[in-house]
N, C-alpha and C positions, 0 to 999 in steps of 0.2 A: 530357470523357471520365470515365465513373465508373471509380472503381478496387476493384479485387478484393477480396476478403477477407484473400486473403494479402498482398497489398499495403499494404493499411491495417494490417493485423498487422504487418507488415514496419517502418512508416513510425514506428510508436509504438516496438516494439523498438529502431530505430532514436535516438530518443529518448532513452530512458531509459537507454542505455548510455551516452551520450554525459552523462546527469545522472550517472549513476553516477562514471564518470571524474571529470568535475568537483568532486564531492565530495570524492574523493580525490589531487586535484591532479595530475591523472594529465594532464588537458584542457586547456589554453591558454584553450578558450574558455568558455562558459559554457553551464552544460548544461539553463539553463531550469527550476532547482532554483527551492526559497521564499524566496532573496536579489533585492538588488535590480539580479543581474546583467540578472536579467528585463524589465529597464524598455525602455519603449519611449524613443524619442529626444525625447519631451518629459521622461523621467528618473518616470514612472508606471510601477509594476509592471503587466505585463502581466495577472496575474492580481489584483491588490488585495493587497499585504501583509499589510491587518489581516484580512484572510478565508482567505488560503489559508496552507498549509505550519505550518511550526515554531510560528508565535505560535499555534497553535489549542490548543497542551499550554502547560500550567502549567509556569511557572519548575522548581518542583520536579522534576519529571517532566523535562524539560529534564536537569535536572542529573545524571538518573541515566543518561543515555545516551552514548555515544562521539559528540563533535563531526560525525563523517563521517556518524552517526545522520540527525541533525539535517539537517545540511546537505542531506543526501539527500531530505530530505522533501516529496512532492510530493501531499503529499494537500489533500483541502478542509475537512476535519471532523477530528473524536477519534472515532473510532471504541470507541475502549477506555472513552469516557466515558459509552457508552450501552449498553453490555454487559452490564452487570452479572456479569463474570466471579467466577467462587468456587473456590474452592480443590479442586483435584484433576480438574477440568474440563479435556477436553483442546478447542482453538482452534484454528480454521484462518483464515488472512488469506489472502484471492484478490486478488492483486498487490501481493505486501510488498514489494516494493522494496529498501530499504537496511535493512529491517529494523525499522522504530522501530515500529513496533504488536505486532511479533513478542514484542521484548524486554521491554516494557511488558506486556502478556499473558500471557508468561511469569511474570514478576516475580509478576502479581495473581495465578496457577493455583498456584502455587508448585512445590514441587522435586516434589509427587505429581500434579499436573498436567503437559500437554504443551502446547505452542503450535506448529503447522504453521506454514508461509509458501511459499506457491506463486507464482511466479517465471518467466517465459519467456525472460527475458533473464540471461545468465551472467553480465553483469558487476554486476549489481544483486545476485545469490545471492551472489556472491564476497564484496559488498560488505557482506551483509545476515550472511552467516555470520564475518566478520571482525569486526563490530559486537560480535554477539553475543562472540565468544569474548574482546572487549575490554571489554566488561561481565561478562563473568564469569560467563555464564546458558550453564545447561548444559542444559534439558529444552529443549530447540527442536530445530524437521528442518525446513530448508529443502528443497520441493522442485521443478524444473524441471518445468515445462510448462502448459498453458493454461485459464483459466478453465471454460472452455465443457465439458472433458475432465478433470473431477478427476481425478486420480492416485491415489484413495483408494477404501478398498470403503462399499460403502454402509452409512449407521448408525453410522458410526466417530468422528464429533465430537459434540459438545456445541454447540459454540454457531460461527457462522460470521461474520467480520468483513471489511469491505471500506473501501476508501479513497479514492474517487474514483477506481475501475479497470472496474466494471462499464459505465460510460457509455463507457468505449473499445472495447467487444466490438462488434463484427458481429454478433452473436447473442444478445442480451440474453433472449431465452428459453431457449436452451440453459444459459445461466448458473443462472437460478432453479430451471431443471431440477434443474441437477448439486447448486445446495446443498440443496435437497431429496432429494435422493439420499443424501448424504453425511450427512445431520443424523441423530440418534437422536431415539426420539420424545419429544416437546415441549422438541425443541430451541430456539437460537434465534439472532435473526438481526440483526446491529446494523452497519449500515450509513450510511457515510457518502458521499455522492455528487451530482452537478451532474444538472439538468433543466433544459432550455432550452427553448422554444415559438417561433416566430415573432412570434406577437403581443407578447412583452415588449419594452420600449423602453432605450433606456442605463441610465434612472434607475431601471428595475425590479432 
C-alpha cells in the first residue's frame, strides 16, 4: 500500500518529536537522535556514528551550544561549514529541528544579522527556541510550518541552509521552488543532505 503525503508527513512528524522528547528526557525511550541509542542489536548505529549527527561539528562549536542542542541533532552534514555566512546576513534553516544550525548561524550573522528556523513539528520549535534562549542568542525566529510552503515573503533571506530535511519531503520540487522564492538576488544555498540510487551496494 503506498502512503499519502500526509501520511508520510505525519510519520516523520511523528519522529522527530519523539527525538525531540528524548533529548530532553522527557521519552523513556530513544528517539533515533546521533547517540548510540540508535544501534541496531548487533550494537551498530543505525546511521553510522562517524557520519551522521553531532560528530560532523567541531569540538569547539560543540561547546558553544546547550547539550539538548546536540543531543537533538539529527542531521548528516554541517551545513554552517559550507555557507559562508557574513555578518548582517539574515539565514533561513528548512527543518531546524532542535535548533543547532539556527544558533550556530546566528552566532556567524551576528547581533545585525537574523537566523530563521522553520519547524513542522512543536516539540522540536519548543526545543529549538529553549536552546536558543539557553545559549543566550537573541536574533533567531523560529517558525512552524512546512518546507514545501515557506512562511516567508519572497526576496527576504540571504542565504538558505538545510540539514538532511529536504530528502524527507514529498515534494522535493516544491522545495527548490520555495527557496528560490524566498532567496534575494544572488543569494545562496548550502545544503546538506542524503541521495540514495538503487544501484549502490552496502559498501557504497
Amino acid at each position: 500500500m503506498v502512503s499519502t503525503r500526509n501520511e508520510l508527513r505525519e510519520e516523520v512528524r511523528r519522529r522527530y518529536a519523539k527525538s525531540a522528547k528524548a533529548a530532553t528526557g522527557e521519552s523513556g525511550g530513544c528517539g533515533c537522535g546521533s547517540g548510540s541509542c540508535c544501534a541496531d542489536d548487533s550494537g551498530a548505529s543505525a546511521v553510522g556514528s562517524a557520519k551522521f549527527g553531532e560528530v560532523l561539528y567541531e569540538a569547539e562549536q560543540r561547546g558553544e551550544l546547550p547539550d539538548a542542542a546536540v543531543l537533538a541533532s539529527l542531521g548528516c552534514g554541517n551545513p554552517t561549514a559550507v555557507a559562508d555566512l557574513r555578518e548582517g546576513e539574515t539565514v533561513l534553516d528548512l527543518g531546524s529541528g532542535g535548533g543547532i544550525d539556527v544558533i550556530l548561524s546566528a552566532k556567524r550573522v551576528g547581533p545585525s544579522g537574523l537566523a530563521y528556523g522553520l519547524d513542522m513539528t512543536d516539540e522540536m520549535l519548543a526545543l529549538a527556541r529553549r536552546n536558543a534562549d539557553e545559549a543566550g542568542i537573541k536574533n533567531t525566529i523560529f517558525l512552524k510550518g512546512y518546507i514545501e510552503e515557506i512562511p516567508l515573503p519572497a526576496d527576504s533571506v540571504d542565504v538558505v541552509i538545510s540539514n538532511c530535511v529536504i530528502n524527507l519531503s514529498t515534494d522535493k520540487a516544491a522545495v527548490l521552488l520555495e527557496i528560490a522564492r524566498v532567496l534575494r538576488p544572488c543569494g545562496r544555498v548550502g545544503v546538506s543532505d542524503v541521495v540514495a540510487a538503487d544501484h549502490l551496494t552496502e559498501g557504497d
